[in-house]
C-alpha positions as CSV (number, residue, x, y, z in Angstrom):
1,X,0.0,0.0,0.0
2,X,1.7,3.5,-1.1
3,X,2.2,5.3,2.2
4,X,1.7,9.0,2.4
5,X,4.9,10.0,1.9
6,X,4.7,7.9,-1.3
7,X,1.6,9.4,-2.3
8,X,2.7,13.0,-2.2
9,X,6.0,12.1,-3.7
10,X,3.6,10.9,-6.8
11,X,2.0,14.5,-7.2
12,X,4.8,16.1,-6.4
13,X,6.5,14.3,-10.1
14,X,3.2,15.5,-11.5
15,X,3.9,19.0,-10.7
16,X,7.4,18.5,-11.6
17,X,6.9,16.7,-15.0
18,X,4.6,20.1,-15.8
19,X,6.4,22.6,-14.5
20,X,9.5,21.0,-15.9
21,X,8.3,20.3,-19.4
22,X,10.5,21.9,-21.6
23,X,14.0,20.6,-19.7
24,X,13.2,17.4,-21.2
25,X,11.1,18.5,-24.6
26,X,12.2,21.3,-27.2
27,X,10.0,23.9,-27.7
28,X,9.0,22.4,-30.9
29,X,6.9,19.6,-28.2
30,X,5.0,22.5,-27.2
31,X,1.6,21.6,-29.0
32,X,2.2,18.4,-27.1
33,X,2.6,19.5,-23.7
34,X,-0.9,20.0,-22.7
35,X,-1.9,16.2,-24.1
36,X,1.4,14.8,-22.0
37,X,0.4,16.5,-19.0
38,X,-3.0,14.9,-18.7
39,X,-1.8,11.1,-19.4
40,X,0.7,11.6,-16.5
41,X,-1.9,13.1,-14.2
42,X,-4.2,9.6,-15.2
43,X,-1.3,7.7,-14.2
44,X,-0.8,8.9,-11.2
45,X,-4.9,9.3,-10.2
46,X,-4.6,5.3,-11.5
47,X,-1.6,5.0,-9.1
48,X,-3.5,7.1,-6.0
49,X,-6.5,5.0,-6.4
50,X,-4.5,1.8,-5.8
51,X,-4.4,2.7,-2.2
52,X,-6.3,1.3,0.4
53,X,-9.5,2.3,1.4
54,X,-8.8,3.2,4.6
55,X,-7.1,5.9,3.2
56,X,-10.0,7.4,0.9
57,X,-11.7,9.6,3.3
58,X,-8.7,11.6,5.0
59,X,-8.4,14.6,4.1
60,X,-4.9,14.3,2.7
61,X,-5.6,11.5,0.4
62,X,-8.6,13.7,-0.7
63,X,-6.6,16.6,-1.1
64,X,-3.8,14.9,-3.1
65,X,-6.2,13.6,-5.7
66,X,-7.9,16.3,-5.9
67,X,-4.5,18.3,-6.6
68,X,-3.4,15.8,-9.3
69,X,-7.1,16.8,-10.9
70,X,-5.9,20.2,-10.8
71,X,-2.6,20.3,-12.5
72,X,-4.4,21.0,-15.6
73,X,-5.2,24.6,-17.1
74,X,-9.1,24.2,-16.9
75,X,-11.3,23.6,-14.5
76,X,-12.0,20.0,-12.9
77,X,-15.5,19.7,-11.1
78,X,-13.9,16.5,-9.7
79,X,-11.2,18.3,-8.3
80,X,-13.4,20.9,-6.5
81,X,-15.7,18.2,-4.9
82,X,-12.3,16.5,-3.4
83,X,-10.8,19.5,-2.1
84,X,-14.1,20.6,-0.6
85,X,-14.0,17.6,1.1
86,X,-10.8,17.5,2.4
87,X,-11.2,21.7,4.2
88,X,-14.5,20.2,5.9
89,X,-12.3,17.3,7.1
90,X,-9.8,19.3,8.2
91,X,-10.0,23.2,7.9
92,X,-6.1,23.4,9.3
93,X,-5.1,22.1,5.7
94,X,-3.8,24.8,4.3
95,X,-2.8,23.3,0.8
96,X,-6.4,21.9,0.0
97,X,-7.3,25.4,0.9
98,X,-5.0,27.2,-1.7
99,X,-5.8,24.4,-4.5
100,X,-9.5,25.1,-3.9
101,X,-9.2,28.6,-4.6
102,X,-7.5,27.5,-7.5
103,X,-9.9,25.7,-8.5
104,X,-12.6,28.5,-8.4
105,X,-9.8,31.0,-10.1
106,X,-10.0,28.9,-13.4
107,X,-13.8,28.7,-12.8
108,X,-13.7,32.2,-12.7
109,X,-15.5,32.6,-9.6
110,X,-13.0,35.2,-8.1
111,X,-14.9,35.4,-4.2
112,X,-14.8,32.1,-3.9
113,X,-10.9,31.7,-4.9
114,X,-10.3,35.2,-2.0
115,X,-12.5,33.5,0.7
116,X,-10.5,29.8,0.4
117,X,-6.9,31.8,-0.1
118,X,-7.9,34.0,3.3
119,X,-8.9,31.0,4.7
120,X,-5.6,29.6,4.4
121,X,-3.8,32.6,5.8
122,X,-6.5,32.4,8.3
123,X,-4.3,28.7,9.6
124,X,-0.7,29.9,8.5
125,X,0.9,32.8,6.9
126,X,2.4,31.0,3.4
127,X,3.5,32.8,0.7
128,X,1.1,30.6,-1.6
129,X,-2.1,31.6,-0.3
130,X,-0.5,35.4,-0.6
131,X,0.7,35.3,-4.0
132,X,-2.8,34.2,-5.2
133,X,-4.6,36.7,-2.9
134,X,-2.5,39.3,-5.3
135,X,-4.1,37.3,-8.4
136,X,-7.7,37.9,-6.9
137,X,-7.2,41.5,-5.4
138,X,-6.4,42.7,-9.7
139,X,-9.4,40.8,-10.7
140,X,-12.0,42.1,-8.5
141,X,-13.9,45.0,-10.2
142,X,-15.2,47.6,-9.0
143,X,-17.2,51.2,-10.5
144,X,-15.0,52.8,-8.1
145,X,-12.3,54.0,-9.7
146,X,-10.4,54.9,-5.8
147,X,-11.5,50.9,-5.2
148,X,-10.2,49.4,-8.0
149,X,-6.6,51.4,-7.0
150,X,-6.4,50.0,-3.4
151,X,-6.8,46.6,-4.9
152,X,-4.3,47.0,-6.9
153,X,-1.7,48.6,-4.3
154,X,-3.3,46.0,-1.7
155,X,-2.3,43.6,-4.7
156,X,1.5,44.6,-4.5
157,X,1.7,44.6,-0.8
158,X,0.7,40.9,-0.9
159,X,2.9,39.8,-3.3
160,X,5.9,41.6,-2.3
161,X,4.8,39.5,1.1
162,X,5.3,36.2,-0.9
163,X,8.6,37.5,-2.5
164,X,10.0,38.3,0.9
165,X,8.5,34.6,2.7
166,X,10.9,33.2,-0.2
167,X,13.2,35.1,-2.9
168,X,14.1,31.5,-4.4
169,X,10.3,31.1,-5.8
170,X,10.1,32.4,-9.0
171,X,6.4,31.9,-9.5
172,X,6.2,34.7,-6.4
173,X,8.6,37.2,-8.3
174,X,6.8,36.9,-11.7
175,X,3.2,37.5,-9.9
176,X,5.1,40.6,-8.2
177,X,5.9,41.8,-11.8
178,X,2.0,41.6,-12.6
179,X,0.8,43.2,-9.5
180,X,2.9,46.3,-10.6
181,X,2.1,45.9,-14.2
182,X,-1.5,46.6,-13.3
183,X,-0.1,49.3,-11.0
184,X,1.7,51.0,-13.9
185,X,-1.5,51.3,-16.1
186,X,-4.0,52.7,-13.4
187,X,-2.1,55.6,-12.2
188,X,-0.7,57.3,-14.4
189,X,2.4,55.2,-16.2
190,X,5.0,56.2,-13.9
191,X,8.7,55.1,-15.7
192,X,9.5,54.0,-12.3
193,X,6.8,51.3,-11.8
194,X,7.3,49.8,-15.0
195,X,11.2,49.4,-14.4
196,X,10.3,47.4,-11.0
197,X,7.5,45.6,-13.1
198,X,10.4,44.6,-15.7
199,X,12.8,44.0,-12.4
200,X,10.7,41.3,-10.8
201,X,10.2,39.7,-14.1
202,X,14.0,39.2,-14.8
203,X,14.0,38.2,-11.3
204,X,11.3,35.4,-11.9
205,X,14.1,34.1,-14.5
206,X,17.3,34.3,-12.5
207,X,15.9,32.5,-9.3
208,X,13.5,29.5,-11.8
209,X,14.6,28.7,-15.0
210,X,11.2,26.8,-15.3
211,X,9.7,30.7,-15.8
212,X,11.6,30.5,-19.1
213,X,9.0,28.5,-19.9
214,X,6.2,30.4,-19.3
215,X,4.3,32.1,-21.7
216,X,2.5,34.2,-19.1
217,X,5.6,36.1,-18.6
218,X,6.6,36.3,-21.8
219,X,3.1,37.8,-23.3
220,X,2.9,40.3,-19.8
221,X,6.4,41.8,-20.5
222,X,5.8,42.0,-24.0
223,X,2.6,44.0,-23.3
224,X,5.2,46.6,-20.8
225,X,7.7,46.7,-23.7
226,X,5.2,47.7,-26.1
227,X,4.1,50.3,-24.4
228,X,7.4,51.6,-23.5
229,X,8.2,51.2,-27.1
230,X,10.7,48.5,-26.9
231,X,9.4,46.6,-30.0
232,X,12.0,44.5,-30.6
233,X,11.3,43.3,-26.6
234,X,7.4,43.0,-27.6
235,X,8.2,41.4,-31.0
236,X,10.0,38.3,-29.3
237,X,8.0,38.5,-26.2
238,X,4.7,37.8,-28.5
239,X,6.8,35.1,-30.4
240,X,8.6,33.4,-27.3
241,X,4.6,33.1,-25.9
242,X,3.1,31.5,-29.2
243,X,5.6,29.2,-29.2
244,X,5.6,27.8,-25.4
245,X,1.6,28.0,-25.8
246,X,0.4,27.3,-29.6
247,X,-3.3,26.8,-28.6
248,X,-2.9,30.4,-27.2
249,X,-3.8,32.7,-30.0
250,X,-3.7,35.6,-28.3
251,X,0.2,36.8,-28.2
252,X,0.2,35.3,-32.2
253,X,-2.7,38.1,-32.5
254,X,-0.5,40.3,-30.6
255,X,2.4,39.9,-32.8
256,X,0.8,40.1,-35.8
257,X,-1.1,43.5,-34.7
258,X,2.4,44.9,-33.7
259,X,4.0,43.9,-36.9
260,X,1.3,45.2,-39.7
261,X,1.2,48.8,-37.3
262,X,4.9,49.1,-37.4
263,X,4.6,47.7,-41.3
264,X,1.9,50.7,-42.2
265,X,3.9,53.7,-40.2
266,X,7.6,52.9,-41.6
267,X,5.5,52.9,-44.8
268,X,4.0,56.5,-44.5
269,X,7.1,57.8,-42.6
270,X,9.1,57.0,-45.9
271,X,6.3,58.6,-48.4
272,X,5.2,61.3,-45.8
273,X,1.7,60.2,-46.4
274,X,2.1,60.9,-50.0
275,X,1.7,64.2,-49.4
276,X,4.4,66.1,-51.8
277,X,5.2,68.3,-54.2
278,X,3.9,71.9,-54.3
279,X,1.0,70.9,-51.1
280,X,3.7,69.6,-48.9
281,X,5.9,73.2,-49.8
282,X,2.5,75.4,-48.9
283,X,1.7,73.4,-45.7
284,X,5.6,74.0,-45.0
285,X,6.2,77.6,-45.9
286,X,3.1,79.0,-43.0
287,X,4.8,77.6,-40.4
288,X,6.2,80.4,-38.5
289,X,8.0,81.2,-34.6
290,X,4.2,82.7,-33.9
291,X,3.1,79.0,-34.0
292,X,5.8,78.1,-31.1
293,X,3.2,80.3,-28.6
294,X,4.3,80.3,-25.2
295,X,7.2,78.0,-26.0
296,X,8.8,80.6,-28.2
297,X,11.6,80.8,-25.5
298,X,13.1,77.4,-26.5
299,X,15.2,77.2,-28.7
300,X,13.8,75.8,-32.3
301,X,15.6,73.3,-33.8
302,X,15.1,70.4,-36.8
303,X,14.4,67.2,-36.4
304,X,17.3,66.1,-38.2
305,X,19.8,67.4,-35.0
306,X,17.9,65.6,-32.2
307,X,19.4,63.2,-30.1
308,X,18.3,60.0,-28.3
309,X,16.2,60.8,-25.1
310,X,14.8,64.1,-23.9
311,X,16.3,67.0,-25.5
312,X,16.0,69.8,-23.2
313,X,15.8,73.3,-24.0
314,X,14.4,72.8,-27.3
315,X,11.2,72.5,-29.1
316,X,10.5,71.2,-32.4
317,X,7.6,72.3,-34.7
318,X,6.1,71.1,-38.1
319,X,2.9,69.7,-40.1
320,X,1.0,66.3,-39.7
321,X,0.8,64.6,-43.0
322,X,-0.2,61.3,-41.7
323,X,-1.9,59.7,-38.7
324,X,-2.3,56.3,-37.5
325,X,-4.1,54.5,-34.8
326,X,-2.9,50.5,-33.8
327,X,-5.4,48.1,-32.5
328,X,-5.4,48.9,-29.1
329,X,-5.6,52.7,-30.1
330,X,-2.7,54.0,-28.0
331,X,-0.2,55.5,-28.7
332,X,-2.1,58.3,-31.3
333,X,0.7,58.4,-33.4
334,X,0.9,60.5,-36.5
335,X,3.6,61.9,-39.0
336,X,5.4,65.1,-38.2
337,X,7.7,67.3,-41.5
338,X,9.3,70.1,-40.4
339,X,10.9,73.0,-42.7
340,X,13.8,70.1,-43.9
341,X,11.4,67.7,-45.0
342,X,12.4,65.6,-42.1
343,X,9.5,63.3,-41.0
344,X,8.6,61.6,-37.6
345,X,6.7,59.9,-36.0
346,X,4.9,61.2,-32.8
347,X,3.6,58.8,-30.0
348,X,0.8,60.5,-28.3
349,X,0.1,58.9,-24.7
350,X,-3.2,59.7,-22.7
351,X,-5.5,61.0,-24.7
352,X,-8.7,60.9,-24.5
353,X,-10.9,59.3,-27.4
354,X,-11.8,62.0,-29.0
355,X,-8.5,64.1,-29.2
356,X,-6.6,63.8,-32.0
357,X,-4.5,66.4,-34.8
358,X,-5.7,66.8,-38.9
359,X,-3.7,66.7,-41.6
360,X,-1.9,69.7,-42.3
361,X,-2.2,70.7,-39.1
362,X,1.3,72.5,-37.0
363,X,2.0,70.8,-34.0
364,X,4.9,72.4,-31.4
365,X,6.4,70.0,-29.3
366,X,8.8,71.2,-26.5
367,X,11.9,69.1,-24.9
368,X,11.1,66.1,-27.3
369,X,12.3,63.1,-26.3
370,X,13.4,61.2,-29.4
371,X,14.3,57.5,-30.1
372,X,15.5,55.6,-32.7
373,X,14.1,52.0,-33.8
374,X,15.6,49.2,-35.7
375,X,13.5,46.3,-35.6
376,X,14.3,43.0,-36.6
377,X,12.0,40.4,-36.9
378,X,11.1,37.4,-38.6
379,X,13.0,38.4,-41.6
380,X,11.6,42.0,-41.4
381,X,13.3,45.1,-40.9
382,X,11.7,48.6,-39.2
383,X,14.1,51.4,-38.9
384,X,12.5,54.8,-37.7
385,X,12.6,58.0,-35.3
386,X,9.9,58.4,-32.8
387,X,8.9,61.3,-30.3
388,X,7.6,60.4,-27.0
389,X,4.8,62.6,-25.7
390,X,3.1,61.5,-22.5
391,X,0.0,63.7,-22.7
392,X,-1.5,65.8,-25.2
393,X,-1.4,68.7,-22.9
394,X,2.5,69.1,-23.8
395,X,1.4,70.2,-27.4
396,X,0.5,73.3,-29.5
397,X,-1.7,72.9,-32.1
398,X,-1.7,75.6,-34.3
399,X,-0.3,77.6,-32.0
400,X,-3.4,76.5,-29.7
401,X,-2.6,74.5,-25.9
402,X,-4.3,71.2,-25.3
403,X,-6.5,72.1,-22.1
404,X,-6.9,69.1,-18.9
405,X,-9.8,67.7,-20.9
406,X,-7.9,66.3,-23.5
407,X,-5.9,64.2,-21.5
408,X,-7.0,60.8,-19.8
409,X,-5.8,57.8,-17.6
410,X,-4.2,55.2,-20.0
411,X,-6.3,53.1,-22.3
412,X,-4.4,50.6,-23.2
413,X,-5.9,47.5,-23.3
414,X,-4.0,45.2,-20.9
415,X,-5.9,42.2,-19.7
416,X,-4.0,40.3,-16.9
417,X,-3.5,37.1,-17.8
418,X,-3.6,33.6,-15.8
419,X,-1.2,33.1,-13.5
């Protein structure tokens, strides 16, 4: 008779065997993994079922059975009766607890996944029951804007919790990098925020290399590097998660939308949105220093002489030729010529829906903070000049300032992923 040692031993090479996948299997295997996964679980359910009855109303034995249901992605009804079981038997058992409220979080029934995970810290503080409290704080809603931010800060605290319980667990250090993900996009897309985001998720790989293997990560950071403008970071990150998770099509999506957007803008940046000849020269020649309003102490310079990152002092001033919204519809980016016939792109953060600039329209941008792309990917190539603007309340246009009202919270659409 398998003893109980034996019988967690047996869940615990579940776990492993999942978790551990792509040590033994290229990535190539990855349209397998799901298929492997749930013959090894049947094997070992076979195997737990071999023990003797005495066994098959503990809680334990109900809650390792109930586990090995769970190792898969979707929900097990199975799984939930066992482990609702087992917390009757015994409410001190912390681990049916957490893999109950599991259970509920792929059932989607978010209050019942927070009441078992509080349950559990209820027995014993454990950094599993706090890194999934994290998970369930970002996904309870509210029409509360205030509400929704103190879940999300309550959301950090409790996973910086887990991180500090153990700074070996991976798992805890990539669910950090989420919590301040979400942080990042509901107040305000502080540089800061998304640097610790990006820290804990480098983090998650230094301390587990079985987070290399998780698309998760992969399509989360991708979604932080887009939006910093890292594309070449997005690019890969969309690709790295398609691969790992084929039956995913949301990061292929991802990277397909990133690809034709940057496809379209190098595209009108290299024809200035075939506007030329003799209207390009008229929608040149009007600009004039009045147009630089209350900026006109900067000092005007081309876009041609800009450097990388924030140039201070200066301000930068031309017509929109072009104008282009992605999928998500942020950044509003559009196409910038100044006197030279130098065009640019300009990333417009924070808007809200209804702002936007017309062809032909001037445009005065003060301290721009230029960057320069070359992309890579997939055998194609996207080599451009961006400017950065965080909020349309930085711009003239023509000649006019962009009041409060045109600026809004981000609106990017980020959708936290499973964990």
């Amino acid at each position: 008779m398998p003893s109980r040692s034996h019988l967690k031993e047996l869940v615990d090479k579940l776990y492993h065997f999942r978790d551990h996948y792509f040590e033994a299997h290229s990535v190539e295997d990855a349209v397998r993994k799901q298929f492997d996964v749930t013959q090894e679980m049947e094997q070992t359910t076979t195997l737990i079922e071999e023990t003797d009855d005495v066994w098959k109303n503990k809680a334990f034995f109900l809650m390792l059975k109930g586990k090995a249901l769970n190792v898969t992605p979707n929900h097990c009804p199975e799984a939930e009766e066992l482990l609702s079981k087992a917390v009757k038997l015994d409410p001190g058992l912390v681990e049916a607890w957490n893999q109950l409220g599991e259970v509920y979080w792929k059932k989607m029934d978010v209050a019942s996944a927070k009441t078992c995970f509080l349950g559990a810290l209820n027995h014993c503080k454990n950094k599993v029951s706090l890194r999934n409290l994290s998970m369930v704080m970002r996904q309870q809603r509210s029409q509360d804007a205030d509400e929704n931010s103190r879940n999300i800060m309550d959301s950090v605290k409790q996973a910086k919790q887990a991180v500090q319980m153990d700074a070996r667990d991976g798992t805890s250090w990539y669910i950090l990098g989420n919590a301040y993900l979400s942080l990042f996009f509901c107040t305000g897309q502080n540089p800061k925020i998304s640097q610790q985001a990006l820290n804990a998720y480098v983090q998650a790989e230094r301390v587990d290399k079985t987070a290399s293997s998780n698309p998760d990560l992969y399509l989360n950071r991708a979604t932080l590097c887009k939006y910093e403008e890292n594309y070449q970071g997005a690019l890969d990150g969309f690709s790295r998660a398609a691969a790992l998770e084929p039956s995913w099509t949301e990061p292929l999506m991802r990277e397909e939308q990133l690809l034709d957007y940057l496809g379209r803008l190098c595209g009108l940046l290299s024809n200035k949105g075939k506007i030329r000849g003799k209207r390009l020269q008229n929608m040149l020649s009007s600009l004039s220093s009045v147009l630089l309003g209350h900026y006109g102490t900067l000092q005007l310079k081309p876009l041609s002489v800009l450097q990388p990152g924030r140039n201070a002092g200066c301000v930068v001033l031309g017509r929109v030729v072009f104008s282009l919204m992605p999928e998500e519809r942020v950044p509003f980016t559009f196409g910038l010529v100044d006197t030279e016939g130098t065009c640019y792109a300009v990333m417009v953060y924070n808007m809200v829906e209804s702002w936007g600039v017309l062809i032909a329209d001037s445009v005065t941008i003060p301290e721009p903070h230029l960057k320069q792309h070359n992309v890579q990917h997939k055998g194609q190539t996207f080599v451009f000049q961006s400017i950065r603007v965080d909020s349309p309340v930085q711009l003239l246009v023509n000649g006019k300032p962009q009041g409060p009202s045109t600026q809004a919270s981000a609106t990017v659409a980020y959708r936290p992923q499973s964990e």
